[in-house]
N, C-alpha and C positions, 0 to 999 in steps of 0.2 A: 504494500500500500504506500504511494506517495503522492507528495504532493503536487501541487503545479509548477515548480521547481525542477522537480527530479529528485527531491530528499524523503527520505524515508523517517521515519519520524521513530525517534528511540530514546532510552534513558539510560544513563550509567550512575554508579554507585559506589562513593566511596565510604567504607565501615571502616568505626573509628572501633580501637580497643581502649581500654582506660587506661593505656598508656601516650594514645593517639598516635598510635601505629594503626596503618590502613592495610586490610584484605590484599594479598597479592595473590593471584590463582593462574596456577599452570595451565593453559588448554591443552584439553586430553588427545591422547598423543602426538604433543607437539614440543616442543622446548619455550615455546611462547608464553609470555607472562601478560597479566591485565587485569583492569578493575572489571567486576560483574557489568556486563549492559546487556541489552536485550530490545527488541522492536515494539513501538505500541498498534494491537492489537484494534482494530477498526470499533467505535465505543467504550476506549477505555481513556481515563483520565493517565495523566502520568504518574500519579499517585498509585495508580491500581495496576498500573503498568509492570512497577518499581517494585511492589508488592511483590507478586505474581513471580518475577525474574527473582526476584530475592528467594524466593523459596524454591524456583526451578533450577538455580544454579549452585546455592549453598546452604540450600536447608532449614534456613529460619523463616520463622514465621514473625507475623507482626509483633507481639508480646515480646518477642526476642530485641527488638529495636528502638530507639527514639529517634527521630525525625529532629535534629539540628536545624538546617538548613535545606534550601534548593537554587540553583540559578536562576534570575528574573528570566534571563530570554533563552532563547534555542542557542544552541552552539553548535556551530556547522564545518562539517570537513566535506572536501569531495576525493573522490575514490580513483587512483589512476584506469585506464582502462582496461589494463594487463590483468586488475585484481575483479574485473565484470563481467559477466555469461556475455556471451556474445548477441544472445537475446535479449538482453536487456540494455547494452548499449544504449546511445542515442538519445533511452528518455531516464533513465537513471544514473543520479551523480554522485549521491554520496550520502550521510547522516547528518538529521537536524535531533538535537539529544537535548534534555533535561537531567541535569547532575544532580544527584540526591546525597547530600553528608547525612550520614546514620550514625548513632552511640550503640556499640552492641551493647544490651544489658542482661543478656544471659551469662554463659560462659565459652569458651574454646569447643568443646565437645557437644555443642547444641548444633555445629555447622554441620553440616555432611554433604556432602557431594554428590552420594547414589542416592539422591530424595526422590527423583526418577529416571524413570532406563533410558532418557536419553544424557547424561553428562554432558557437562559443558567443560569442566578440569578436572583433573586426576590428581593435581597437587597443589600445596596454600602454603604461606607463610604469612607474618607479619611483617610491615615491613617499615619505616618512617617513613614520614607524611611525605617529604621531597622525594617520591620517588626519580628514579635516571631515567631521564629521556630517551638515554641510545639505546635501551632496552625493548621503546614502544616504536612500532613501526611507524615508517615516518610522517606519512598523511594524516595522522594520529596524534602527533605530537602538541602542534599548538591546540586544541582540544585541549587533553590535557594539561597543556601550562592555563591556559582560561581557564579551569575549572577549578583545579587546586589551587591557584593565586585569588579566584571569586572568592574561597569556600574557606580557604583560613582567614581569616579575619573570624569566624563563626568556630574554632577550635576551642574546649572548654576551658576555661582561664586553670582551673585546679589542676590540668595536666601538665603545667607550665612552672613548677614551683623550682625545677633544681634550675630555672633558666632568669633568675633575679634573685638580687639581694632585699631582705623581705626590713622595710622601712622600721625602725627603734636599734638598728644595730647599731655600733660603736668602733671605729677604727681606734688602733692603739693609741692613739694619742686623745684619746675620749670623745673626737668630735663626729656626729653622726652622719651614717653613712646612708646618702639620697636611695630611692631606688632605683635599678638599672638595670630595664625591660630589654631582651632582647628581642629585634623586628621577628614578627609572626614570618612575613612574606619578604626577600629579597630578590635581587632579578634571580631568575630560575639558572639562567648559565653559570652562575657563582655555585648553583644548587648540583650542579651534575657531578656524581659520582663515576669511578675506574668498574668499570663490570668485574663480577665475584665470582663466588661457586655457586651452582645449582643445586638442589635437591638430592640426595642419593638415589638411588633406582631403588624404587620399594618405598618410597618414604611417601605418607601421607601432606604430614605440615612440618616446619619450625617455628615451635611456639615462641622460643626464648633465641632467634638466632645471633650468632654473634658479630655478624657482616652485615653494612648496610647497605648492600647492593646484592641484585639478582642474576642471572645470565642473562648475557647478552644477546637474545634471539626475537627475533620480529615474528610481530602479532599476523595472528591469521585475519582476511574478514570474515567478521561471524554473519551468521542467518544469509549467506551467498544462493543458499541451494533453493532457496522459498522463490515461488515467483512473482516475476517485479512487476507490477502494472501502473500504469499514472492515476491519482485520481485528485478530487476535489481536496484543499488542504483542509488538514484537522482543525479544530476550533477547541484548544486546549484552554484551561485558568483562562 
């Protein structure tokens, strides 16, 4: 389903953990890493959309989450033509997405991935919020920088505690020491990490990893196989 554009109308998803480490998930079998998104469904709000991929991809359900944040507008990539059915050429270009920031409020072991038989990843970690750009395929990138540059400013202030000095202290010499916030959001290329190791073979998650960075292999496009047709644009929020 798209619009009169040529975009296809979808949501993606960044889950915070109470350490505001965000979902990184493997697509299954690929070396490819990415936040959950998924297409919206002809009637569905982006809310319901988010929902829905939320439980088809990683296994929670609403109770499992809080709703932070969203993007005011669409954020739009287009698709080279190499990564498009040949069929659909011509009148399809690319995703217009709604970013959803989530608080998981369950635990680690609430996620699951066989929620149903069709999987979307085979493996997760947690990962810091910045995640590496050369990681995500590159049509995909500035996406990405918009969405997590929108969406932290809205990051819970209590996750931020070992990153200021908290106002009544006292430097040796008695006199007291201001507080000194570090920026939430900085330019993103200051933010790119050296690509790490990947996941062992067999390994579900790393909950506690000790690398801030994932492997360095480019995303697939997802929902390729569905077929594309033009239609009237959605009328979302």
């Amino acid at each position: 389903m798209l619009d009169r554009d040529g975009f296809r109308p979808n949501v993606g998803i960044i889950l915070l953990n109470q350490r505001n480490q965000v979902f990184w998930g493997k697509r299954i079998r690929t070396h490819s890493w990415q936040f959950p998104q998924g297409g919206i469904d002809r009637g569905e709000s982006p809310e319901q959309a988010m929902f829905r991929e939320l439980h088809e991809e990683v296994g929670l359900l609403p109770d499992h989450v809080r709703i932070i944040a969203r993007t005011r507008d669409w954020l739009r990539y287009e698709v080279p033509d190499r990564y498009i059915r040949r069929d659909a050429r011509g009148h399809y270009k690319g995703q217009k997405q709604i970013w959803y920031l989530l608080q998981l409020m369950g635990h680690d072991w609430d996620l699951n991935l066989r929620a149903t038989n069709h999987p979307e990843f085979d493996a997760w970690r947690w990962n810091d919020y910045w995640v590496p750009l050369d990681v995500v395929v590159e049509f995909k990138r500035g996406v990405y920088e918009m969405a997590l540059t929108e969406l932290a400013r809205f990051l819970p202030r209590h996750e931020q505690r070992n990153r200021y000095l908290r106002s009544g202290m006292r430097s040796r010499d008695g006199q007291p020491v201001l507080d000194v916030v570090q920026p939430t959001a900085t330019r993103f290329n200051s933010m790119m990490l050296k690509p790490g190791m990947e996941l062992p073979p067999g390994a579900s998650f790393d909950p506690n990893p000790q690398s801030r960075v994932l492997a360095p292999d480019e995303e697939l496009l997802d929902d390729m196989s569905q077929t594309l047709t033009p239609s009237k644009p959605l009328q979302h929020d």
